[in-house]
C-alpha positions in Angstrom: 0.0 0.0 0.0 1.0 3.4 -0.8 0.2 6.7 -0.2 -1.4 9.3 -3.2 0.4 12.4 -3.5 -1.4 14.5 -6.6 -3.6 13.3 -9.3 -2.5 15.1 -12.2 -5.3 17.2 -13.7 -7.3 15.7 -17.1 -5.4 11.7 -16.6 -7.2 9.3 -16.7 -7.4 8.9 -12.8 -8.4 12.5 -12.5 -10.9 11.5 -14.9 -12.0 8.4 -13.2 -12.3 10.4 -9.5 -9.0 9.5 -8.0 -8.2 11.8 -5.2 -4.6 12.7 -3.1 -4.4 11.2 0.0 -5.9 8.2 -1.3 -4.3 4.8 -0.5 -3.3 3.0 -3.6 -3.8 -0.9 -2.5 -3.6 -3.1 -5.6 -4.3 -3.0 -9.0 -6.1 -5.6 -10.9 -5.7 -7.5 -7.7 -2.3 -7.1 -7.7 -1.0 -5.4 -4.8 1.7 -2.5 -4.7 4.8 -1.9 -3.3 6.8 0.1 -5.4 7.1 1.8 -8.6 7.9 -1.5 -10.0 4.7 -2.8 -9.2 3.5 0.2 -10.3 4.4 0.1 -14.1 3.9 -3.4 -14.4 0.0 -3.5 -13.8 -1.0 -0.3 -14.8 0.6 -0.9 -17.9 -3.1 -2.8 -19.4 -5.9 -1.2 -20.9 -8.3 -2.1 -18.6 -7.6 -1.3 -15.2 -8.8 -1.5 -11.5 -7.6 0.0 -8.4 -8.0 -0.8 -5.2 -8.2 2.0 -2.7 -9.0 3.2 0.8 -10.5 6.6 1.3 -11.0 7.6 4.6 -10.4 4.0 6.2 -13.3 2.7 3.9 -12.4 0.4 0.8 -13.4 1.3 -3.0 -12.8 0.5 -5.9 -12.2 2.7 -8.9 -12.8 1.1 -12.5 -10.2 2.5 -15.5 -9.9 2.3 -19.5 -6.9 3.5 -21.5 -4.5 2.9 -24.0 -1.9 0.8 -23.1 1.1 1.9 -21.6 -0.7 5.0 -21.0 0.1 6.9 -17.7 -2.4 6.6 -14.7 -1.5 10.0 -13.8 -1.0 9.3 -10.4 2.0 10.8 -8.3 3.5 9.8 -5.3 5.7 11.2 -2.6 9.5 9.4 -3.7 9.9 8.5 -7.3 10.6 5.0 -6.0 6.9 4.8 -4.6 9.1 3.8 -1.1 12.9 4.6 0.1 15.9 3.8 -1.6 17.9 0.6 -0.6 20.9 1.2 0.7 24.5 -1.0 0.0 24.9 -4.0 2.3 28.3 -4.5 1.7 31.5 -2.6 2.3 33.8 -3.4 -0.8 37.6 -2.8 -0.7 36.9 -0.8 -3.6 34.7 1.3 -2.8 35.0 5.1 -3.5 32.7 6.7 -1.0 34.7 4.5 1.9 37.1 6.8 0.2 35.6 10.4 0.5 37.4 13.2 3.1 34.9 13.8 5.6 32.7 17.0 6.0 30.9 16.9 2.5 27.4 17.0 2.2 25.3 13.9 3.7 24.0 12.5 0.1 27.6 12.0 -1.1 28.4 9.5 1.1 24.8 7.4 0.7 25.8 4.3 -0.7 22.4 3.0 -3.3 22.1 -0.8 -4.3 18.6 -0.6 -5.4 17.8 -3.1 -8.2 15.0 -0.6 -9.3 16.8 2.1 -10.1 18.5 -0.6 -12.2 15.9 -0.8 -14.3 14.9 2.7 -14.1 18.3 4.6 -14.2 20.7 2.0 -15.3 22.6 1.9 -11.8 24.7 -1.3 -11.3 23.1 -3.8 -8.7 25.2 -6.3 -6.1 22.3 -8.4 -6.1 23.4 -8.9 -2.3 20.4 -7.0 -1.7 18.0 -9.4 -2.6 16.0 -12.3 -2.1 14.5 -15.1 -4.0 11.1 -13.5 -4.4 12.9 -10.3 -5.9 14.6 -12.7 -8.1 11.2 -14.1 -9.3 9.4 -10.8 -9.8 12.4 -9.6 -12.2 12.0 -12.8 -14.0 7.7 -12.4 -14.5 8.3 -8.9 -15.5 11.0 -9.6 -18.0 13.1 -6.9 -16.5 16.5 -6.6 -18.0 19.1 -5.7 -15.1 23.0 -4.0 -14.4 24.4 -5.9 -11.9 27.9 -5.3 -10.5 29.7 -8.6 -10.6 33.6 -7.8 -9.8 34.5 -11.4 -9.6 32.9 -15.1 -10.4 35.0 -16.5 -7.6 32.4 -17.2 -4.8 34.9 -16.9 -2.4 36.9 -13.6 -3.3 33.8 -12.0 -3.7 32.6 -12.4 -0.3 36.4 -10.8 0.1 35.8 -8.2 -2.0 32.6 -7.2 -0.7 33.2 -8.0 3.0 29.3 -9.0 2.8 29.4 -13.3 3.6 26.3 -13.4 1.4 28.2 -11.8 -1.9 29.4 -15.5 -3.4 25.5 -17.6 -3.0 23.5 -14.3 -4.7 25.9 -15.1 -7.5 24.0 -17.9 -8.4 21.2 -15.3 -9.2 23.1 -14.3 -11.9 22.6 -17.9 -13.6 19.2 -18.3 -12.8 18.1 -14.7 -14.4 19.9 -15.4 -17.5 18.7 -19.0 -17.7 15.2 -17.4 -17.7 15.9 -14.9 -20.6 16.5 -12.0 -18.8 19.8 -10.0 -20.2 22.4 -8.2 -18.2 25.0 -5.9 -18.6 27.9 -6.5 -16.4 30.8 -4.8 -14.7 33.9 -5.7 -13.3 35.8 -3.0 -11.0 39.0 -4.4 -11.5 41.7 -4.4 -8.8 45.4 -5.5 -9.0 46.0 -8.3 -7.2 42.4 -8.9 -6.5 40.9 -9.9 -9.2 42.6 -9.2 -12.3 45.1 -12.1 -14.0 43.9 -15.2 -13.5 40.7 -14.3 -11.8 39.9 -12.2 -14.7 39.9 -14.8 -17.0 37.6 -16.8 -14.9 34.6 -14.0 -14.8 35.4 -13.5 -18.1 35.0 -16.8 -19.0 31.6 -17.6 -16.8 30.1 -15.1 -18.1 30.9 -15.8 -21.6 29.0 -19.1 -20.8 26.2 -17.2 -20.3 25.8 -16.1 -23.6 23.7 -14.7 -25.4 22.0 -13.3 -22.4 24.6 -11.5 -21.1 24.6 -8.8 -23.2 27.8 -6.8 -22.5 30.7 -6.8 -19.8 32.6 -3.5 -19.0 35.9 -3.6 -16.8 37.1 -0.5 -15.2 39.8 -0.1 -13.2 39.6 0.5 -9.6 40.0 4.3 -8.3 42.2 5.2 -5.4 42.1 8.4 -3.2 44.7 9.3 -1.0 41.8 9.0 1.9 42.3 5.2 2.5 43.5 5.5 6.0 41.9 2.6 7.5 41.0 0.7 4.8 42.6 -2.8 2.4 45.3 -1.8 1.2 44.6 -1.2 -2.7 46.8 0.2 -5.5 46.2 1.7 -8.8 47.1 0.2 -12.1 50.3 0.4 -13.5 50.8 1.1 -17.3 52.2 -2.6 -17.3 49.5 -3.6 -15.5 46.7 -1.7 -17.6 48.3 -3.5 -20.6 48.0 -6.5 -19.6 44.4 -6.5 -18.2 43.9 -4.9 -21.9 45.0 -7.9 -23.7 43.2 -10.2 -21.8 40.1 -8.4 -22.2 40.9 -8.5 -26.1 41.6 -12.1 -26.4 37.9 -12.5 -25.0 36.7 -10.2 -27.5 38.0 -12.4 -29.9 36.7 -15.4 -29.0 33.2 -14.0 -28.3 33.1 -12.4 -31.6 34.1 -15.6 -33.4 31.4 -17.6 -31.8 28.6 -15.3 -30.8 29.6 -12.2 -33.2 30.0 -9.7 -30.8 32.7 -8.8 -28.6 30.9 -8.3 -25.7 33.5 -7.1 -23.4 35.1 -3.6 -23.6 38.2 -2.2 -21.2 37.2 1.0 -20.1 38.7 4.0 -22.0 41.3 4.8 -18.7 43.0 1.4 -18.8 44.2 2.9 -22.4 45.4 6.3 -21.1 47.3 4.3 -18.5 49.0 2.0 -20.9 49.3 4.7 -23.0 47.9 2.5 -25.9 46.0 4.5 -28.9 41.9 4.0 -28.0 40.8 1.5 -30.6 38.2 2.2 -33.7 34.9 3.3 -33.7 33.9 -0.7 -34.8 35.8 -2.2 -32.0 32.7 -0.4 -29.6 30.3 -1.7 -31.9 27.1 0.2 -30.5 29.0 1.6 -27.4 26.6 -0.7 -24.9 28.5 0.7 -22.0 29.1 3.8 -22.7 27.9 5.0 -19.4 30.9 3.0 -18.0 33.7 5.1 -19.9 33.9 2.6 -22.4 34.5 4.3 -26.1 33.2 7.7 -24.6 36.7 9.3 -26.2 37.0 7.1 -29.1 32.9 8.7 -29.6 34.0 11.9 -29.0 37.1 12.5 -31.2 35.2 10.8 -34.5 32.3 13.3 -33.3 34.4 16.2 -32.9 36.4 15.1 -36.3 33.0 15.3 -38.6 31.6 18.3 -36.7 35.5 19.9 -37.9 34.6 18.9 -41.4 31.5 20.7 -41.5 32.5 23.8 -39.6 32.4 27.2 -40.7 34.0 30.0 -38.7 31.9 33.1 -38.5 33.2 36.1 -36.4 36.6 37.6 -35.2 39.2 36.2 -32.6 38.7 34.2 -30.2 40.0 32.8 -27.3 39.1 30.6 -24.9 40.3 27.7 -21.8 39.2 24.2 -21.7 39.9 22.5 -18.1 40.3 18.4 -18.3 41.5 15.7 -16.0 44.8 13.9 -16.8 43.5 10.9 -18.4 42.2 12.6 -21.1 44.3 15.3 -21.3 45.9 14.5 -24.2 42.5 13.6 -26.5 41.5 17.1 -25.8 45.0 19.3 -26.4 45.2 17.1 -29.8 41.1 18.3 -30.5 41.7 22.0 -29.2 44.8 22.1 -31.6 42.8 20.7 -34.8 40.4 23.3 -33.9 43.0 25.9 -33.9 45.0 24.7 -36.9 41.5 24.6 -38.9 40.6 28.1 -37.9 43.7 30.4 -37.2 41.2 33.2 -35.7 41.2 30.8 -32.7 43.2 30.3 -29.8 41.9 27.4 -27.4 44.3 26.4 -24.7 44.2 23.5 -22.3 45.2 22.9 -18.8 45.1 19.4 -17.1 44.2 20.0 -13.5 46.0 18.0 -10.8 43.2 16.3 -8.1 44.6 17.8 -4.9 41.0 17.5 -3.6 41.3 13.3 -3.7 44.6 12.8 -4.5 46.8 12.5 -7.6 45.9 9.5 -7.9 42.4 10.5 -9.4 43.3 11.4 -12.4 39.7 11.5 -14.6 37.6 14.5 -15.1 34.2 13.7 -13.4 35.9 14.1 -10.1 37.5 18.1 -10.1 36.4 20.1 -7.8 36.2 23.6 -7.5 38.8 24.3 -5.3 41.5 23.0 -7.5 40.0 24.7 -10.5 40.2 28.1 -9.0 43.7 27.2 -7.3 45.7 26.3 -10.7 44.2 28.6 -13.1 43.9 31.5 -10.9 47.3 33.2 -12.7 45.9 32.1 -16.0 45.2 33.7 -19.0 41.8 32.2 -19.9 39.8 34.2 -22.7 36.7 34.8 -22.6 35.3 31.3 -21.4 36.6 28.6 -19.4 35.2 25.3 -20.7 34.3 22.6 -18.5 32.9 19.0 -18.5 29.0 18.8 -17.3 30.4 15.6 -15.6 32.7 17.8 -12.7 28.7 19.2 -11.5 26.1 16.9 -10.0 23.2 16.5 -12.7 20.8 18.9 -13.1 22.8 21.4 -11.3 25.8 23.8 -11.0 27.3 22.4 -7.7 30.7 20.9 -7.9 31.6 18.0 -5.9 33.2 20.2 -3.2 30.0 22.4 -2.5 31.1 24.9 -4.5 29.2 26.3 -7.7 30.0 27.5 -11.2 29.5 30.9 -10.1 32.2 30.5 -7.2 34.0 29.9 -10.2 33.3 32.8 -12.3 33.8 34.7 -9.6 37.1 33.7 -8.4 38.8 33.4 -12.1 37.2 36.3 -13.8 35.5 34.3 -16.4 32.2 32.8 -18.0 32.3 29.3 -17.3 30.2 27.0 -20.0 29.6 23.0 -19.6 29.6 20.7 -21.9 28.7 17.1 -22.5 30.8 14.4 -23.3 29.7 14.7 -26.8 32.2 16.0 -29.9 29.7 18.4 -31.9 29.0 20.0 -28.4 32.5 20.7 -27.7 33.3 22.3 -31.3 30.3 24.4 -30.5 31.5 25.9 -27.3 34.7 26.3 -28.7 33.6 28.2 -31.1 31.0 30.0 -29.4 28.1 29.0 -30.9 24.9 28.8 -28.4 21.4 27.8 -29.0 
């Protein structure tokens, strides 16, 4: 059961006499727990809810289109609160966080629907048979963070005794049809080598429902007093988890025609290997792991170049960028100026003093060590920065700190942009919509 927040105005449950503060029970006899639930049964045409008004029972009789909206709102998006992480990996980067940031930072999510929902990576260690089951009736495809097949080492990893049996949920979901993506935070001397191979090669048996594998490598702040003792990837290292990866890529694509696995786009920068071809990526399926998002960019950015024309006088203007892809964007910002001599676009790589140097990707600047290296700058008329340094669907860095702290401090507009190559030319060349 679940509270009624608003009715929205001329839906169908408006319509039907639906009213806030209404108790949403069941629908077509089904009852309701979540936003899951939620979806599912008021997906049909025909529809019946089950409510209590006032303590007294009704029932409230509906017809739409399918897949049409009830129109009903609730008080949390998830119809009930999020589920919080059970375990407390080695790995993970909010175990890592210097203290005194704001409270949702360090709120650790393992909620299977915002799987679904959101694309968020899963544990599964969260759940139980029966959530199992309703994934399976509801044909719900899921992201589920496996790190490691090895029962054993994942119960390491995770420091959560339940981590190796919920793998077995893994099987039975794909047995039944359901596909996954998968993910891998890969660790030296964890679970890369040898273990590597054997995730790699359990999942690969799983085939064709899992649908793609990303491995990324593990990040490490210098705020791990306390905590296993990890270290970062080598460029020795990074090449070899690389080659393994790509020797899985071949076999996968010789028997199910697809590669299935992809390295993320860092363990390149860190062997300083060239990011492969467009094709390699083949419809960029985990892209929202950092897999291919610079390989994406550049032949972006390259055809947007092609069909550029410059309009206008000088200009000149700053783009700030993490060290791993540092280099992608100098050798961009300089075919941008070589193709229009007009412009000047220069580009500083800002060192992560905030977490360490040993952060090196863009997401994770802050503020503070914006405004602290380019304060002596020359900068132009606008600094460009990476939507991905401000939470979404805001201007707040990761430090507290907003773009206008930043204007303010260094003098200069400050314009965001997405990880996208025709965006970037844009705001290079100062073209807004």
């Amino acid at each position: 059961m679940v509270k009624i927040n608003s009715v929205v105005p001329g839906s169908p449950s408006d319509k039907a006499g639906v009213r806030s503060e209404d108790i949403l029970v069941s629908i077509n006899g089904h009852s309701v727990k979540d936003v899951l639930d939620y979806m599912y049964y008021a997906a049909e045409t025909d529809v019946t809810l089950l409510l209590v008004r006032h303590g007294e029972e009704m029932t409230v009789s509906i017809s739409k289109d399918e897949y049409d909206d009830l129109g009903l709102e609730f008080e949390t998006f998830l119809m009930d609160s999020k589920q919080s992480c059970s375990n407390k990996c080695v790995f993970c980067f909010i175990d890592q966080m210097p203290p005194g940031m704001r409270e949702t930072l360090y709120f650790k999510d393992d909620d299977a629907r915002l799987s679904f929902l959101q694309g968020n990576y899963v544990t599964l260690t969260n759940m139980s048979q029966s959530d199992i089951d309703r994934i399976i009736k509801m044909k719900l495809n899921i992201n589920v963070s496996v790190h490691t097949t090895n029962p054993e080492l994942r119960v390491k990893m995770m420091h959560n005794r339940f981590a190796g049996e919920k793998l077995k949920y893994i099987w039975q979901l794909a047995q039944n049809g359901i596909k996954l993506n998968c993910q891998v935070v890969c660790c030296p001397g964890l679970n890369d080598g040898d273990e590597l191979r054997r995730t790699l090669s359990d999942l690969g048996s799983l085939m064709p429902n899992i649908s793609s594998m990303a491995v990324v490598p593990v990040g490490v702040t210098k705020f791990r007093q306390g905590l296993y003792p990890l270290t970062g990837f080598t460029p020795e290292g990074a090449g070899e988890t690389i080659d393994i990866i790509e020797s899985y890529q071949r076999e996968f694509l010789e028997k199910f025609g697809t590669r299935t696995v992809f390295p993320s786009d860092e363990f390149y920068l860190i062997a300083g290997r060239d990011i492969p071809p467009a094709e390699v990526y083949e419809d960029y399926p985990q892209y929202e792991n950092g897999v291919g998002m610079l390989r994406s960019l550049m032949d972006e950015f390259y055809q947007a170049l092609d069909m550029a024309e410059w309009e206008g006088g000088d200009r000149h203007v700053t783009i700030a960028t993490g060290y791993s892809p540092y280099g992608v964007i100098s050798s961009l910002a300089k075919l941008a100026e070589e193709r229009f001599p007009q412009l000047r676009c220069d580009v500083y790589c800002i060192r992560n003093d905030f977490f360490g140097d040993t952060i090196t990707v863009t997401g994770l600047i802050t503020a503070q060590d914006l405004i602290a290296q380019l304060k002596d700058k020359e900068l132009g008329t606008e600094l460009l920065l990476s939507s991905a340094m401000v939470r979404r669907d805001s201007d707040v860095f990761l430090d507290d700190m907003t773009i206008g702290d930043v204007e303010r401090e260094l003098g200069v507009e400050v314009v965001t942009t997405n990880s996208d190559g025709f965006e970037l030319l844009d705001a290079i060349m100062g073209i807004k919509y």
